[in-house]
N, C-alpha and C positions, 0 to 999 in steps of 0.2 A: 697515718703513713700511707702516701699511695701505692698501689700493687702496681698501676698498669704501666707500662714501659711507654715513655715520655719519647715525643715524637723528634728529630733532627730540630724544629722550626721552633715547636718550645725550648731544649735545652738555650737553642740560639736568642732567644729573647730573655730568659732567664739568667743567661752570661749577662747579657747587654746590661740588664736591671742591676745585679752585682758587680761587675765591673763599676758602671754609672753610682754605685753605695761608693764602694770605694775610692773614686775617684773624690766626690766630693768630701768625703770622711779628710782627706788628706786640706780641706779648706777648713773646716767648722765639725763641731761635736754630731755627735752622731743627734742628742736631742734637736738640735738646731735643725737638722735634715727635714723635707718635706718629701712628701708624695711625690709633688709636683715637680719638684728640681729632678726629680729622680727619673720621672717619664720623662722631662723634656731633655736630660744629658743621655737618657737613653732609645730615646727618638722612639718613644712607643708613647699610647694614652694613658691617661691615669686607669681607665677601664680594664687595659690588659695588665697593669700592673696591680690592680685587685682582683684578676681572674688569677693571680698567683701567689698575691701577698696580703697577709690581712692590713698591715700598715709595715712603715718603716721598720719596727722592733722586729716584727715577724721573719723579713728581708733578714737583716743584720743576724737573727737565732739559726735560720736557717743554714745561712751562709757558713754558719761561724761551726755547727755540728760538722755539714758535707766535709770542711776542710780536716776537720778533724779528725772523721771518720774515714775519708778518704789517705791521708795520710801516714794515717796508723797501719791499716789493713797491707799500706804498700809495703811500709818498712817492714813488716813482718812477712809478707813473703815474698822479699828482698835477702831477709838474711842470712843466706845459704852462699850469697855473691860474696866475691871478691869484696876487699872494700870501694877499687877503684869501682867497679859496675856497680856497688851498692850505691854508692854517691854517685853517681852518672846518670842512675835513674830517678835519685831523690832530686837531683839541681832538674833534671827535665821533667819534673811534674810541677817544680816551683816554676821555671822559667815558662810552664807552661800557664801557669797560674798567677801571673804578675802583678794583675789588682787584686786578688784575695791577700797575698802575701805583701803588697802595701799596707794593706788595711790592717792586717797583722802588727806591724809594726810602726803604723806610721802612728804620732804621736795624741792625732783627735780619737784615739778605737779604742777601746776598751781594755784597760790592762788587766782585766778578765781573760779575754781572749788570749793575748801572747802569755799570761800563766798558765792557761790551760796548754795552749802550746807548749810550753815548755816545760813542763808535765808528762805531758802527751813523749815529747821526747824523750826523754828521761827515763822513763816508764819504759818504752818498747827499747831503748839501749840497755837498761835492765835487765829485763829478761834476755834481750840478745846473750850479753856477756853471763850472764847467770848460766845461762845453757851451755856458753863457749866455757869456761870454765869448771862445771858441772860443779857449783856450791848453790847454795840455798840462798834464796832469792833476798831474804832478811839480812845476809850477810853485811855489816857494817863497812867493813875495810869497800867491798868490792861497791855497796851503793856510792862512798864519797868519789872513789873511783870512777865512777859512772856520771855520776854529778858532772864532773871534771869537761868526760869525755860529750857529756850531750852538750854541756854550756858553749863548748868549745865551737860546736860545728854551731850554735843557734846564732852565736856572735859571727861570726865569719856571713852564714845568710843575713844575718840582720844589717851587717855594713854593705856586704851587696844590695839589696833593695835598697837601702836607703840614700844610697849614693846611684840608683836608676839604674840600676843593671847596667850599669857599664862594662864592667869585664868581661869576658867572655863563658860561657859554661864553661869551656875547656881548663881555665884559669880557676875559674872557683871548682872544678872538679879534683883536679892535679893538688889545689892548695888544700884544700879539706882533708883529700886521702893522704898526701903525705904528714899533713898533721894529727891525725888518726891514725897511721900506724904508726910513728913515732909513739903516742900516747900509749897506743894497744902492746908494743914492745915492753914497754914500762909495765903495765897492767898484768901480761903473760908469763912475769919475768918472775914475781913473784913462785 
């Protein structure tokens, strides 16, 4: 794990690298990938992209933890928001994230990845509602519930990428939250 806080000029080349994975993951299997396709769509040498990856698997491991890690950490101290703010700031760290969240879904990536994904969701909706309701986490009734409610918003991001971000954040914000409080009415109702 590195300590040292990573400079403007690295993160920016390490976009470029993951971006450049993603992009091409969306042509061919992630085995098919080289080195070299990878520097040359990302306009850096094979040199610098071993001064930060051991090879391609390395890229794709790494990539595929930050989103995760990074994701998780938001939702949870997100859920104190509203829900429209809660999803306003999930769609802007996706929209901001557009080739990790291809490569999530796009269909050459690892269906590894989008289960962990959607896991990962599931999980931190879990405990959200678990807290919101104050029952125990195990609780059956409330996990299928939960189920419900995480597949719901993963399908909704999963048709916006997939269709290239065409709609606008404000459309898949508006469409998510009200289909999320709809659900969470049903949920609270209980």
């Amino acid at each position: 794990m590195e300590t040292k806080k990573l400079d403007r000029r690295t993160l920016k080349t390490r976009k470029a690298i993951a971006d450049a994975l993603a992009e091409l993951l969306m042509e061919k299997e992630l085995r098919k990938v080289t080195v070299q396709e990878i520097a040359d769509k990302s306009d850096v040498n094979r040199v610098t992209f071993y001064n930060h990856f051991l090879d391609v698997y390395d890229l794709y491991d790494k990539m595929e933890r930050a989103v995760l890690t990074e994701m998780g950490l938001l939702m949870l101290e997100l859920k104190d928001l509203k829900i429209e703010e809660f999803y306003a700031q999930l769609v802007k760290y996706i929209d901001g994230n557009k080739a990790v969240f291809r490569l999530i879904f796009c269909p050459n990536s690892s269906a590894a990845l989008r289960s962990k994904f959607t896991k990962l969701i599931e999980g931190v909706f879990h405990q959200i509602l678990s807290e919101d309701k104050n029952v125990e986490l195990k609780d059956v009734h409330l996990s299928y519930q939960n189920c419900y409610r995480a597949h719901g918003f993963i399908s909704v991001i999963e048709k916006w990428v997939n269709e290239g971000f065409k709609e606008s954040d404000r459309f898949i914000i508006d469409t998510i939250s009200e289909l999320d409080l709809n659900t969470q009415d049903l949920i609270m109702y209980e």
